[in-house]
LOSEVO-761580 format. One record per residue (C-alpha): residue number from 1; residue in three letters; x, y, z. Coordinates in steps of 0.05 Angstrom, whole numbers. Layout:
// LOSEVO-761580
REC num residu   east  north     up
REC NUM    ALA      X      Y      Z
...
// end
This chain:
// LOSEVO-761580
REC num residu   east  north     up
REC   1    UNK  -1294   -454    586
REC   2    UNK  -1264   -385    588
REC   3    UNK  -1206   -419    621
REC   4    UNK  -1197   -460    567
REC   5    UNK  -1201   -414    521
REC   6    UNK  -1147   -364    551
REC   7    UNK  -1106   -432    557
REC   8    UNK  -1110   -450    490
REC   9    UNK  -1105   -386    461
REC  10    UNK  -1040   -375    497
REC  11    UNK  -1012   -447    474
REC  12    UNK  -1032   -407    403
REC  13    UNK   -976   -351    416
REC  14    UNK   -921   -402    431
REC  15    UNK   -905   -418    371
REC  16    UNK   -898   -348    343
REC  17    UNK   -857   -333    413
REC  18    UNK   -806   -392    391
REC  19    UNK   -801   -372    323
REC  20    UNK   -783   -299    339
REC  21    UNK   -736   -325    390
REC  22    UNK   -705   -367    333
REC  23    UNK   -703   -324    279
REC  24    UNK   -667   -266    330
REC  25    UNK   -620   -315    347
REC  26    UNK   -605   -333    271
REC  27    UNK   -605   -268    254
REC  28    UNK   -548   -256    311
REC  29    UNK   -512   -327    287
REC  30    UNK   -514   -298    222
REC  31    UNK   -481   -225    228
REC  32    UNK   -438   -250    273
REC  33    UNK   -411   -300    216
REC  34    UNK   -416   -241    162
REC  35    UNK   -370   -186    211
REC  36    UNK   -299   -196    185
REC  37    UNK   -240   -166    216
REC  38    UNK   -199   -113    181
REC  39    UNK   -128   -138    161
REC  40    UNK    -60   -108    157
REC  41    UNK    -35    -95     93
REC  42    UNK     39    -95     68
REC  43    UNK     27    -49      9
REC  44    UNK     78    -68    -28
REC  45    UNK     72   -145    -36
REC  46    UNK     53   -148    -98
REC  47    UNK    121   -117   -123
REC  48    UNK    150   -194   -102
REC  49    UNK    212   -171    -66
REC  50    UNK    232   -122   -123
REC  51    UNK    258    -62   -100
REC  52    UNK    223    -11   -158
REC  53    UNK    179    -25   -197
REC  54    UNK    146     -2   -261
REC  55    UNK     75     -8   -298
REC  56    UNK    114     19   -362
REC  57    UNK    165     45   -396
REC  58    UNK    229     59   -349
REC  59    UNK    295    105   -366
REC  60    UNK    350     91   -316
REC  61    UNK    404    141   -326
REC  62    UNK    442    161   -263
REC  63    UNK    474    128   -216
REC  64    UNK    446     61   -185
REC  65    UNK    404     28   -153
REC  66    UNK    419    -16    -96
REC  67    UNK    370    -68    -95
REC  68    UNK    326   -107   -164
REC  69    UNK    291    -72   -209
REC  70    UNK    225   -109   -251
REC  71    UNK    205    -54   -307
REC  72    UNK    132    -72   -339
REC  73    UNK    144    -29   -405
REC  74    UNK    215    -19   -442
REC  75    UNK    271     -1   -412
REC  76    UNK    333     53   -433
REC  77    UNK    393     73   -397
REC  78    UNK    459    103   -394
REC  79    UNK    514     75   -346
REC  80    UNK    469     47   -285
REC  81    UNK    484     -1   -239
REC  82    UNK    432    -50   -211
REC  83    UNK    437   -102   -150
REC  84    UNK    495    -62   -120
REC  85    UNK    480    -91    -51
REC  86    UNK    433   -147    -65
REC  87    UNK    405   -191   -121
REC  88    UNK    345   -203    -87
REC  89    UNK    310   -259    -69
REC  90    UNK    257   -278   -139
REC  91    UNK    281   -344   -160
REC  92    UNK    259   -374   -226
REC  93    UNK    241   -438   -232
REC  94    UNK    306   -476   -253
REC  95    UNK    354   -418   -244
REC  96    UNK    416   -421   -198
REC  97    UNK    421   -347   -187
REC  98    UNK    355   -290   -159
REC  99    UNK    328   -253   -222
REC 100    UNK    359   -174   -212
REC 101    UNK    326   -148   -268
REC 102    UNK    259   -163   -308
REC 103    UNK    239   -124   -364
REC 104    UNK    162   -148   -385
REC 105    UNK    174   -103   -456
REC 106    UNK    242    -97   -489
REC 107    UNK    307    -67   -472
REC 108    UNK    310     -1   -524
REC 109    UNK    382     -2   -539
REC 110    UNK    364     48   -595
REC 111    UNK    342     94   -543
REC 112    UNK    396     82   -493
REC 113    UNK    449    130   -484
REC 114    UNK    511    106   -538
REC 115    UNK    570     76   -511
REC 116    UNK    542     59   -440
REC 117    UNK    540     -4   -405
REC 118    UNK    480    -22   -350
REC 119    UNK    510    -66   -299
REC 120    UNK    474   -121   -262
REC 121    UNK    521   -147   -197
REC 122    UNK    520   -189   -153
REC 123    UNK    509   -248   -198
REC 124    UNK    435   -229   -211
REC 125    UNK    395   -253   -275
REC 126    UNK    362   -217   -330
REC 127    UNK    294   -230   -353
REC 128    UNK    269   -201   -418
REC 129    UNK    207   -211   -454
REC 130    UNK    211   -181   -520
REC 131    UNK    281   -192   -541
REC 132    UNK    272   -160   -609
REC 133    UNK    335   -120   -636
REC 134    UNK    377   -156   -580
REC 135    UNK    421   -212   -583
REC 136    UNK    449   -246   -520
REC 137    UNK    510   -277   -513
REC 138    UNK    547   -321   -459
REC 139    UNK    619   -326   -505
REC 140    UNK    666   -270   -531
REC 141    UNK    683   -260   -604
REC 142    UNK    741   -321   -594
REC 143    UNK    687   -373   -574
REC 144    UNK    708   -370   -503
REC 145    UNK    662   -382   -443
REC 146    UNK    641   -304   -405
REC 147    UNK    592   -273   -373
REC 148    UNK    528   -263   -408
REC 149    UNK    511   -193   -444
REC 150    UNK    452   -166   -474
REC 151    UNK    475   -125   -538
REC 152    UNK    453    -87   -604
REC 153    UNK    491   -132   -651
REC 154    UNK    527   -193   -658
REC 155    UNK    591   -167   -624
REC 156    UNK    606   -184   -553
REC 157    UNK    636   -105   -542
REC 158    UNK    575    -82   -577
REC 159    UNK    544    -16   -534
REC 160    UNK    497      5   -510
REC 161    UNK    496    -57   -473
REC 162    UNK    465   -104   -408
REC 163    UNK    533   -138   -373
REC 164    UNK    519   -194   -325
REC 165    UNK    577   -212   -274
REC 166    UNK    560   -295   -277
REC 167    UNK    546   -336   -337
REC 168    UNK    466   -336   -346
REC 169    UNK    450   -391   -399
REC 170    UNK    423   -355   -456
REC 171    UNK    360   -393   -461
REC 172    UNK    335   -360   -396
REC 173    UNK    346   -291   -414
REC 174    UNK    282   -292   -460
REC 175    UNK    237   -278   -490
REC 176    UNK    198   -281   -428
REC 177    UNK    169   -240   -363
REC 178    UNK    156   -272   -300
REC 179    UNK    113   -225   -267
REC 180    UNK     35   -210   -287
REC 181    UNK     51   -132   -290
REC 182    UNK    -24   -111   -304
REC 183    UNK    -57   -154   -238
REC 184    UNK      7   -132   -190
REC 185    UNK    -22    -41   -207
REC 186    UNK    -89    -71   -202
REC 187    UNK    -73    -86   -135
REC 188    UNK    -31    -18   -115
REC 189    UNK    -84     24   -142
REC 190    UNK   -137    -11    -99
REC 191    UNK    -93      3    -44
REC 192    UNK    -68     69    -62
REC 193    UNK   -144     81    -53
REC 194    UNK   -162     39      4
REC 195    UNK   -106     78     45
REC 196    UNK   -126    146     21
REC 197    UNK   -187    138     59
REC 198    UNK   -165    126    127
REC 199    UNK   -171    181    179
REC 200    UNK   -116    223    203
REC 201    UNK    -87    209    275
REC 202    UNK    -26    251    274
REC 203    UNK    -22    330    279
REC 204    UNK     37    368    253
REC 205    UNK     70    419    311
REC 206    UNK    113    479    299
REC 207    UNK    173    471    345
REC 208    UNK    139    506    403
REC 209    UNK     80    457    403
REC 210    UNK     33    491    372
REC 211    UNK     -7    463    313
REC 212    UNK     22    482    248
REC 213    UNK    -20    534    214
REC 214    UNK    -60    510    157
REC 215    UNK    -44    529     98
REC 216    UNK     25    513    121
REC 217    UNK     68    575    107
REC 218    UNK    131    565     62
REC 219    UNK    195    537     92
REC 220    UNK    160    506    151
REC 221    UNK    197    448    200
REC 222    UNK    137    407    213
REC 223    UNK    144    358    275
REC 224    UNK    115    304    271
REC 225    UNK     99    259    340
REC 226    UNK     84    191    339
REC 227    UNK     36    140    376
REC 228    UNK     71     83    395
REC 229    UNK     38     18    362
REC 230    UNK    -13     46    314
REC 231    UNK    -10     58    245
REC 232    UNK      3    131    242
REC 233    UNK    -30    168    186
REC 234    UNK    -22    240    159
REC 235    UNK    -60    270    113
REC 236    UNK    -38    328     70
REC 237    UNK    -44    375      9
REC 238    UNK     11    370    -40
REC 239    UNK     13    443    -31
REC 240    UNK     24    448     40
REC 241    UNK     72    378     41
REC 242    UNK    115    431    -14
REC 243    UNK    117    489     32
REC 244    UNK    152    442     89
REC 245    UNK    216    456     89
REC 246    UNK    236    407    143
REC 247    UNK    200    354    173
REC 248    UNK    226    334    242
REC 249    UNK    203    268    272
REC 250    UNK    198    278    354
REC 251    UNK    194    199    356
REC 252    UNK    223    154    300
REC 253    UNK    183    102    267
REC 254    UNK    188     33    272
REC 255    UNK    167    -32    243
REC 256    UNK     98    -23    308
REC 257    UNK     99     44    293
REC 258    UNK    103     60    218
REC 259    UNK     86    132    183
REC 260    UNK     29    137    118
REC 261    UNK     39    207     94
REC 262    UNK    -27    210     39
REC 263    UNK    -13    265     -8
REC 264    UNK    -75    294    -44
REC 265    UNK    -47    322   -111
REC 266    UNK   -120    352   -129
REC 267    UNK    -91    422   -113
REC 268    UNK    -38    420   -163
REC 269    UNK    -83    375   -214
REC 270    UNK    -46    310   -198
REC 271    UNK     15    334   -228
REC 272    UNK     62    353   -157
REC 273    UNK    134    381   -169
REC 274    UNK    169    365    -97
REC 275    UNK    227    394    -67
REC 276    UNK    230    334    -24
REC 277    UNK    257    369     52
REC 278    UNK    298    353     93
REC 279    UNK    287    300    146
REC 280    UNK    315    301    213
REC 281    UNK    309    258    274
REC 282    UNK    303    199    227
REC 283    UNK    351    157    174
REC 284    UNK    363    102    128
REC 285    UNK    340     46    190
REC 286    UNK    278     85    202
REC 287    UNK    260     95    121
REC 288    UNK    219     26    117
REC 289    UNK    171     41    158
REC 290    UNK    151    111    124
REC 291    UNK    110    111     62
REC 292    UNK     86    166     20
REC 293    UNK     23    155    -17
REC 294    UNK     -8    189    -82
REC 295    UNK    -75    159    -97
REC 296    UNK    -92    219   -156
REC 297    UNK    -24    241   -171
REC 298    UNK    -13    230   -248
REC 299    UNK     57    271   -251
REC 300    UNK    112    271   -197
REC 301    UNK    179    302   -207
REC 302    UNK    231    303   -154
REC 303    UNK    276    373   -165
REC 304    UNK    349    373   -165
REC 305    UNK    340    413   -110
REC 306    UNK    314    368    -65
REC 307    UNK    337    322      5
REC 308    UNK    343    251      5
REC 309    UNK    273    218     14
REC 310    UNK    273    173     73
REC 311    UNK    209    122     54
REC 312    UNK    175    101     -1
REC 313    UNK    147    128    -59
REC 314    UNK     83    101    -74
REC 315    UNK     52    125   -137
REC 316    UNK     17     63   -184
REC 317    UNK    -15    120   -228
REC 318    UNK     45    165   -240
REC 319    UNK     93    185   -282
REC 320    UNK    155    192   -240
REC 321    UNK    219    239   -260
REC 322    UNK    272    225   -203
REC 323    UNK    320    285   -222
REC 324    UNK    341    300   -148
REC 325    UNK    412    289   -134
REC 326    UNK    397    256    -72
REC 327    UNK    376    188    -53
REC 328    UNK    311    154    -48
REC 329    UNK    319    110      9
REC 330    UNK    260     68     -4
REC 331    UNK    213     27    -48
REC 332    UNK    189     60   -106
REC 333    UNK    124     34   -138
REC 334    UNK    114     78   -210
REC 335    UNK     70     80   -271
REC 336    UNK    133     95   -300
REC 337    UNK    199    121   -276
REC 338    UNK    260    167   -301
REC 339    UNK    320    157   -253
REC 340    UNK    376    212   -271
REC 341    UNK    415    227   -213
REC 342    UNK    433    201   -141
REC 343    UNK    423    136   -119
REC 344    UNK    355     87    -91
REC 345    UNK    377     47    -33
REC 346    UNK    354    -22    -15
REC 347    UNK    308     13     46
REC 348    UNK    248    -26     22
REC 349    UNK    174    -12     53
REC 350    UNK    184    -76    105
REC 351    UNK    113    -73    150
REC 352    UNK     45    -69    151
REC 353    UNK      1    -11    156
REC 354    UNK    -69    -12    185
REC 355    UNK   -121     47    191
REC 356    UNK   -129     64    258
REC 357    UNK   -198     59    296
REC 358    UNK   -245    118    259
REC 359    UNK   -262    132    336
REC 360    UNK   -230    141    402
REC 361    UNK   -162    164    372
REC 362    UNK   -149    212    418
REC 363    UNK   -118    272    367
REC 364    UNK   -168    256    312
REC 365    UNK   -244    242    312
REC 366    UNK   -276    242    247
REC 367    UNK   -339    260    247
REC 368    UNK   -364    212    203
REC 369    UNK   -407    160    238
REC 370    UNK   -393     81    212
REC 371    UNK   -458     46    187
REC 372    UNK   -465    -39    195
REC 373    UNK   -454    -70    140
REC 374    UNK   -460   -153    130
REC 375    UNK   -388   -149     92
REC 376    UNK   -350   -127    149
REC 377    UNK   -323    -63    110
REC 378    UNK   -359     -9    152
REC 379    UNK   -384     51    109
REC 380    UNK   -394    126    126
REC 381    UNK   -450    168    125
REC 382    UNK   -423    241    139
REC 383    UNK   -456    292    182
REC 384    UNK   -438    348    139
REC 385    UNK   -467    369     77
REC 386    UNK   -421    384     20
REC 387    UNK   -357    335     25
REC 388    UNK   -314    387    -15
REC 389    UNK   -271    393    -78
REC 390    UNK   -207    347    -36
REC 391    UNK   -214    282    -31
REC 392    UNK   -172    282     35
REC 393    UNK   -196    345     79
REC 394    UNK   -148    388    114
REC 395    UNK   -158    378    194
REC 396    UNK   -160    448    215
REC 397    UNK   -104    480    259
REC 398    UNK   -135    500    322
REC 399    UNK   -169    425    322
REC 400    UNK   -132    365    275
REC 401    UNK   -195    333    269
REC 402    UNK   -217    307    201
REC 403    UNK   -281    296    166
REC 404    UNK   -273    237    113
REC 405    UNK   -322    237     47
REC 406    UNK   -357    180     37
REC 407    UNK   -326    115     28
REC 408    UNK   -296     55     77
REC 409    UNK   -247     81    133
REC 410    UNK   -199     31    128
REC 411    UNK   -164    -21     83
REC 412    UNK   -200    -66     51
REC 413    UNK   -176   -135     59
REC 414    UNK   -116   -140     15
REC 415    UNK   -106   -156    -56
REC 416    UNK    -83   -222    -81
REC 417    UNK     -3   -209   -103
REC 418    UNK      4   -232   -178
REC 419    UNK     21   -301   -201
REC 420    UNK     76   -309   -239
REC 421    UNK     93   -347   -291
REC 422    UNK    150   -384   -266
REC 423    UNK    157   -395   -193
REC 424    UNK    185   -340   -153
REC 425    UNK    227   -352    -95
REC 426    UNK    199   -332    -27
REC 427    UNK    164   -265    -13
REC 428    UNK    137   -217     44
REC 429    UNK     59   -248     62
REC 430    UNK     16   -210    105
REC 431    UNK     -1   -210    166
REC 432    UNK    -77   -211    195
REC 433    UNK    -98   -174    251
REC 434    UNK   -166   -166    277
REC 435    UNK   -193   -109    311
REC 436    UNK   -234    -93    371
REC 437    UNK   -311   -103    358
REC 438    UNK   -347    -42    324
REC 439    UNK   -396    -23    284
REC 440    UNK   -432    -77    251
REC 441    UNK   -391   -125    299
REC 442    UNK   -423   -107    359
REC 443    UNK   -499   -124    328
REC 444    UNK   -500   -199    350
REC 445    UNK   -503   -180    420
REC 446    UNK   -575   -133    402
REC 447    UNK   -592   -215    368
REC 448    UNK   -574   -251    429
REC 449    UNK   -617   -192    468
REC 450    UNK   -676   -219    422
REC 451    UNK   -674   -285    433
REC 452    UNK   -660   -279    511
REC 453    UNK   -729   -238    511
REC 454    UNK   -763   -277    470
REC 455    UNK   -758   -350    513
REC 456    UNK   -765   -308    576
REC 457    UNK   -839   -289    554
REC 458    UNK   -856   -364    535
REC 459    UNK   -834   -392    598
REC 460    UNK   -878   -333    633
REC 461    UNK   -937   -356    588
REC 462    UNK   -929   -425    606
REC 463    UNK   -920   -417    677
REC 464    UNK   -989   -365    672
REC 465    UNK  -1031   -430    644
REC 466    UNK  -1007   -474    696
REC 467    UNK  -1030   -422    740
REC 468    UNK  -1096   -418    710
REC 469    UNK  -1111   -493    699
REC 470    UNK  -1087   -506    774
REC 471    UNK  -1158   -458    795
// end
């Protein structure tokens, strides 16, 4: 009888065995499902092939720019040439030619500079869509077939004025903007933010080797080393980026191995005058794969002063005032911009960046430890106490490691780009790359664990009845 009893008592407890068994092995099924990889993100995607672009209102004085221009706000100008090199690649529906130039507001002749003429080449289109105190015109003042102009009055050689170099039919001009302005900043700010966050794995040097002193003292030459592959990332002060006087890259980068340079304006209260330095060891082929990044920054002015700025400028909540006499040799993604002197070349941001692994890097380790989470966006829970005024901490000199606040350590997956309203032509689409398991990743194997332990103890319970009956 007490046989029996033990017997059926055990053949009681199989059930429950199996059904923890089952559930750990769902519950490993089921994070396993939820753990997404991270993705590389092409921050600029959402700019559709345009070389700058603006949330607002845009003033293009001096000289040119050598790629397409797509201004969300009203634009001005003096005499300005657009497309020099290219026209681009955004094709309207129905359109022989690449759209050069899209203004989403109007073009404020009454603001433009009298008696000057902005040039689109290379047989590039306009778009405008508020053509209010305009008039466009594809014939002269005889009647006679010309290239189309966009002008103050009824008179062909009115100025200020927009001159084509190919007959655009008139119709297409306006009033009408291809591009959904507000979604494409709702996706750089995400990403402005997103990329703040990730964790430094690059350490600036003084010539000698040694780590640069933080604060950096004025008229530094930073150099900057490389790891080949990875997503490099430096984080700075706009402080101490101002005090570099030269920033020398030991190993170039390159479409594997591109540069984010995250400038935290908090120290100067988001409003950063920049003497941009000079760069050596690097050039115009090595400019698309460095980007500069101001999450905060709500004011940037580039001095007259300053060097030509190989990378991008990447700064969806700023005003920017491009006064240097230099180039930009980059993309340039605004709030708003004033161009008045040297030139942007066509050096758009042409990769994808990627936060590198918050662990294992072997010249940073934050000290932030990565928590599971079912969404496959890892979050931090800091081992320090106060995070700090900065929103990106200084790594300190003796020991570049960096202690993020609180937030995800990478990219989140990335944005949709904007839809247009007519049908652009072909454009850059990312690329997705997962990572090595970690974190959250890694908790299907404690599942599987589970379940493995819990059909090992019902098979020893059954085999301990058979046992029993058998005496």
């Amino acid at each position: 009888m007490t046989v029996l009893r033990n017997h059926t008592a055990r053949l009681a407890l199989l059930p429950v065995v199996g059904l923890a068994a089952f559930l750990a092995l769902a519950l490993a099924v089921a994070r396993s499902g939820a753990a997404e990889p991270r993705v590389a993100v092409n921050p600029v995607d959402p700019a559709l092939g345009f070389l700058v672009m603006t949330e607002g209102d845009a003033r293009l004085i001096g000289a040119e720019n050598e790629g397409t221009v797509a201004v969300g706000g009203n634009l001005s100008f003096g005499n300005y040439q657009i497309a020099l090199t290219t026209a681009g690649s955004f094709v309207v529906d129905g359109d022989a030619e690449p759209t050069a130039l899209v203004v989403g507001g109007r073009v404020d002749l009454a603001a433009s500079v009298p008696g000057t003429r902005l040039q689109v080449l290379n047989s590039g289109y306009v778009k405008i869509g508020d053509l209010t105190g305009t008039v466009v015109r594809d014939t002269d003042n005889n009647g006679a077939a010309v290239n189309t102009r966009v002008l103050p009055s009824d008179d062909y050689d009115a100025s200020p004025r927009i001159e084509l170099v190919t007959r655009q039919p008139v119709a297409s001009v306006g009033p009408a903007s291809p591009i959904d302005f507000a979604a494409a900043f709702a996706s750089f700010r995400q990403t402005s933010t997103d990329l703040a966050e990730c964790p430094q794995n690059v350490v600036l040097r003084t010539p000698n080797g040694d780590p640069l002193p933080r604060p950096v003292p004025p008229g530094s030459n930073a150099v900057v080393t490389l790891t080949p592959g990875v997503t490099n990332v430096l984080n700075i002060s706009a402080t101490d980026l101002a005090n570099i006087s030269v920033l020398t890259f030991a190993t170039p980068p390159a479409a594997d191995t591109p540069l984010l340079v995250n400038v935290d304006t908090t120290d100067v209260a988001d409003q950063f005058t920049w003497q941009v330095p000079n760069f050596a060891g690097v050039g115009g082929e090595q400019a698309p794969y460095i980007l500069f990044n101001f999450p905060t920054a709500t004011a940037i002015t580039l001095t007259d002063a300053s060097a030509t700025l190989e990378g991008t400028i990447y700064a969806p909540n700023a005003d920017v005032d491009a006064l240097t006499n230099s180039n930009i040799e980059g993309s340039v993604i605004t709030r708003s911009l004033v161009h008045d002197g040297g030139e942007i070349h066509d050096r758009p941001f042409s990769t994808t960046l990627d936060c590198p692994q918050p662990t294992g890097s072997p010249t940073a380790t934050p000290t932030a430890t990565p928590t599971g989470s079912p969404t496959g966006s890892p979050t931090q829970t800091p081992t320090v106490g106060p995070t700090g005024s900065p929103t990106q901490p200084t790594p300190d000199p003796t020991q570049p490691t960096q202690t993020p606040t609180a937030g995800p350590t990478q990219p989140t997956p990335e944005p949709t780009a904007p839809t247009p309203t007519y049908s652009p032509g072909p454009h850059p689409t990312r690329t997705r790359h997962p990572l090595p398991v970690t974190g959250s990743s890694s908790l299907p194997l404690f599942g599987a664990g589970a379940a493995a332990v819990g059909v090992g103890l019902a098979l020893l319970l059954i085999a301990a009845d058979r046992r029993r009956v058998r005496r």
